[in-house]
Structures are given as C-alpha cells and as structure tokens.
MIMAR-841623 format. One line per field, with one value per residue (C-alpha): residue number from 1; residue in three letters; x, y, z. Coordinates in steps of 0.001 Angstrom, whole numbers, plus 500000, padded with zeros to 6 digits. Last residue first. Layout:
% residues N
kepa <- (NUM|...)
vexnu <- (ALA|...)
east <- (X|...)
north <- (Y|...)
up <- (Z|...)
//
This chain:
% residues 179
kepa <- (179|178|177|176|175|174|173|172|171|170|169|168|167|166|165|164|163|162|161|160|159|158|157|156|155|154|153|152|151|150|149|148|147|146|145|144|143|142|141|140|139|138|137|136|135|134|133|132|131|130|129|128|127|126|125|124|123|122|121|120|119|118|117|116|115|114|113|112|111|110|109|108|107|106|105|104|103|102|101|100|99|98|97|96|95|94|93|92|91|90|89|88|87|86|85|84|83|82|81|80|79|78|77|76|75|74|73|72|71|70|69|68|67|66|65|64|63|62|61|60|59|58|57|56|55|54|53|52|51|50|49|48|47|46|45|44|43|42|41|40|39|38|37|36|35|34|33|32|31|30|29|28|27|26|25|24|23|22|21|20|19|18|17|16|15|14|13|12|11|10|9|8|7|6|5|4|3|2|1)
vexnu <- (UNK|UNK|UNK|UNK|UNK|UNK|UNK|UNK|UNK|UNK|UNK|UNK|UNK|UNK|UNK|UNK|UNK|UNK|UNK|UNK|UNK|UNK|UNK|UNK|UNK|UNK|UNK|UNK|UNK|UNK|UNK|UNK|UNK|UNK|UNK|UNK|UNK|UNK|UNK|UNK|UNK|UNK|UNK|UNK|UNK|UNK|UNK|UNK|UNK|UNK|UNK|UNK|UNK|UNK|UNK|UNK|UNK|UNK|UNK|UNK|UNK|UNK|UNK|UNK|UNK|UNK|UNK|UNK|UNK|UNK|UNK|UNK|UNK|UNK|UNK|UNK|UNK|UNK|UNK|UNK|UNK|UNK|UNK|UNK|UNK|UNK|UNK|UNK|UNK|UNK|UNK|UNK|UNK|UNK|UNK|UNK|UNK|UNK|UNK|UNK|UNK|UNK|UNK|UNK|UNK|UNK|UNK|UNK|UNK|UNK|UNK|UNK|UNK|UNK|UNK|UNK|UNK|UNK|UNK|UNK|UNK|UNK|UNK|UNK|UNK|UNK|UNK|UNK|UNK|UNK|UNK|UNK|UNK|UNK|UNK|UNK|UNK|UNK|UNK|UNK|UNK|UNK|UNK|UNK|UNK|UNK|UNK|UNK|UNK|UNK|UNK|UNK|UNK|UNK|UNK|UNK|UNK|UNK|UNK|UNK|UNK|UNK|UNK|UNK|UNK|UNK|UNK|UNK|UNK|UNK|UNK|UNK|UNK|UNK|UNK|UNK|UNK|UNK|UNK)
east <- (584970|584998|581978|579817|580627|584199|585309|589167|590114|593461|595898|594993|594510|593212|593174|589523|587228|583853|581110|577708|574505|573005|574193|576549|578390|580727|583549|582105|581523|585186|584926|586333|584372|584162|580991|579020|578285|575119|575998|573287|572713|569630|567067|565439|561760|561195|562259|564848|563909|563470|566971|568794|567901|568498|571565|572521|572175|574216|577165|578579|577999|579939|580528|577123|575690|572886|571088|568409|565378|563970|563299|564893|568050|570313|568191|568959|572887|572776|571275|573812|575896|573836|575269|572459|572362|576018|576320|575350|578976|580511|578532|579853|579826|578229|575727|574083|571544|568777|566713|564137|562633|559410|558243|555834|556456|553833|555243|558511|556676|554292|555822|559043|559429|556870|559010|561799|560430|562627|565554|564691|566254|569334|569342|568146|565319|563980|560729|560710|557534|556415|553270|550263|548380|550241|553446|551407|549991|553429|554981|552130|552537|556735|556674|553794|556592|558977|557147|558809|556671|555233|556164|554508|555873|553886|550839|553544|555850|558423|558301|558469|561166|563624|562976|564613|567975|568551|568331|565658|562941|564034|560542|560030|559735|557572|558705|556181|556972|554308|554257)
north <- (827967|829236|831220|828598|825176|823347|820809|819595|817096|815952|814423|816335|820111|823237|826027|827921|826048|827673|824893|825025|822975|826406|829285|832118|835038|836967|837659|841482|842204|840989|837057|837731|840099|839252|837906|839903|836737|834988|832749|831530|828539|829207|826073|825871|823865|823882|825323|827887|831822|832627|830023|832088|835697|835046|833338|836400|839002|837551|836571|840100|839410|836475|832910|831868|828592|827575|824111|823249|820561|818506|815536|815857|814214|817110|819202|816971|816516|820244|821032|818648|821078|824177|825482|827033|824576|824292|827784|831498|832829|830366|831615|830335|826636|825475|827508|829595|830665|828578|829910|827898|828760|827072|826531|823296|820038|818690|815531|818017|820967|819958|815977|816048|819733|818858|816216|817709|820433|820273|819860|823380|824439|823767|826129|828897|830146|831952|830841|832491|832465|832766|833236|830972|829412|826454|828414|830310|826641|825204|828681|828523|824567|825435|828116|826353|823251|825774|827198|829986|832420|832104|835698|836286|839268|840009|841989|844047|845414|848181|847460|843281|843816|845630|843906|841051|841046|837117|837854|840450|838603|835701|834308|831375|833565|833473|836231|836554|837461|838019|835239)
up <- (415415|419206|418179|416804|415476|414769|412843|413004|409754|409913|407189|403987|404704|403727|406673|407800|405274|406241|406030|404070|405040|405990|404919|407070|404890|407276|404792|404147|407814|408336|410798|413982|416159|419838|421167|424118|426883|426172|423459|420715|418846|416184|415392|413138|411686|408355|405209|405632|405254|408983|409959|406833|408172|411515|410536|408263|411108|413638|411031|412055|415733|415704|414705|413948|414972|412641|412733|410388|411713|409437|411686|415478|416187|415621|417880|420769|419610|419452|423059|424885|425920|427144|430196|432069|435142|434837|436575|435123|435778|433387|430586|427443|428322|425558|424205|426569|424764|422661|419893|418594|414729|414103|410723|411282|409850|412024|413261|414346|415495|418255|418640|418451|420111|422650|423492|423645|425932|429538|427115|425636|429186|428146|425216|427447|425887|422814|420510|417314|415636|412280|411487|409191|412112|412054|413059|416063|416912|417214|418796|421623|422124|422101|425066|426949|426922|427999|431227|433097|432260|428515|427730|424074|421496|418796|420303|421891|418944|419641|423747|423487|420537|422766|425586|423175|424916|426182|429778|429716|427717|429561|430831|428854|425659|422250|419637|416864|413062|410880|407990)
//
C-alpha cells in the first residue's frame, strides 16, 4: 500500500519535514496525542496503506494500549518508529530516554523488532520492517550515528544476528548502534 507518515508532533525533531513538504496528503501530524497517532495508523493499515507512525520511543508508552488493542488484535501492518533509544540523547532529559520501549514492543503479538547499527543499515531496516508481515517496530537514535558497519557489510534481516567475535564461554548480545 501507499505509504503514510503519522506524527505526534515531531515532524521536525525526528527529520521527516522532508516527507511532509514532497508528499502532503500522506503525511498526518496528530499533535501531541499518541493514542490519536496509533487509531489513525490502525485504520490507515486497515484501510489497505501503510503507515509509519514516528515518536519518541518513550512516549509510545502513553499508547500501549492502543497498540495491543488497534494493531495487535487486528493483525494490522503498522510500522512504529520510536527515537531516542536508550539513552542516546542526554541533552533531551530522562523524559525522552527510551529504555523500556523494547521490552513493551517485545511483548506485543507479531510484532518485528529492528535496531540498525548505523546509517548504512538505515535503509535496509526500513525496507525489511515495510516488507515484514505484521506489525514493526523500528528503534531509532536521535543524535547523527557514526558509520561502522562498510555499505557493502551492512545487510540488516529480521530474526538474524551479526556474529561480531566467535566464542564458546560467553555470550554478549547487543542491539542498535552501540552493538
């Protein structure tokens, strides 16, 4: 379906002003209302498009249940997008820090998880979470990431794991850009 952005308000913040100028009857500023965000994107998936629906990724705990119940119950193909993963963005305060966002998303049926590494991974996890079945959901940073992964060793698939070192006596797993 027709890609549609959905946004609590952070159009700016999270760098798709871009989008909202090339394509305006796709792109849908909720204000600063997250459970609005995830009705419009449940209805927008149900309708036949495909909607990504940005925020801060600790502000999608505001909508959980929205989440369970709008796109979850539903099986709908919803891909979230939450920023702020971790404790990337110091300067933004703990209210942004999203640390608890993949346990939240982990716990919700059929949803796929993608955390790329860096910018050259960018493009295949949006590619992967808009071609997976189901609901996504897409861990972002807000701070510019470093490259570390060659643009031709930057493959990213879901339910697949980068071994980094091979080992026998430790296992370490890591997710996202610190990974």
């Amino acid at each position: 379906g027709d890609i549609v952005v959905v946004t609590a308000d952070l159009g700016g913040s999270l760098g798709i002003a871009p989008f909202a100028e090339a394509y305006p009857d796709r792109y849908i500023n909720c204000g600063v209302a997250e459970e609005s965000m995830i009705g419009i994107a449940a209805g927008l998936a149900a309708k036949g498009f495909l909607p990504f629906a940005l925020t801060f990724g600790s502000f999608l705990g505001r909508a959980v249940d929205h989440i369970r119940q709008s796109i979850c119950h539903n099986d709908l193909k919803v891909v979230l997008v939450g920023s702020h993963g971790g404790i990337s963005n110091g300067k933004d305060g703990p209210s942004a820090h999203a640390i608890e966002d993949l346990a939240i998303m982990r716990a919700m049926a059929g949803f796929s998880i993608l955390g790329p590494t860096d910018p050259n991974q960018m493009v295949g996890a949006v590619r992967e979470v808009a071609n997976c079945a189901g609901p996504a959901y897409l861990r972002l940073y807000r701070e510019p990431l470093p490259v570390v992964m060659p643009a031709n060793d930057a493959p990213i698939a879901l339910g697949t794991a980068r071994v980094l070192r091979p080992g026998t006596d430790v296992t370490v797993l890591a997710h996202g850009p610190h990974a």
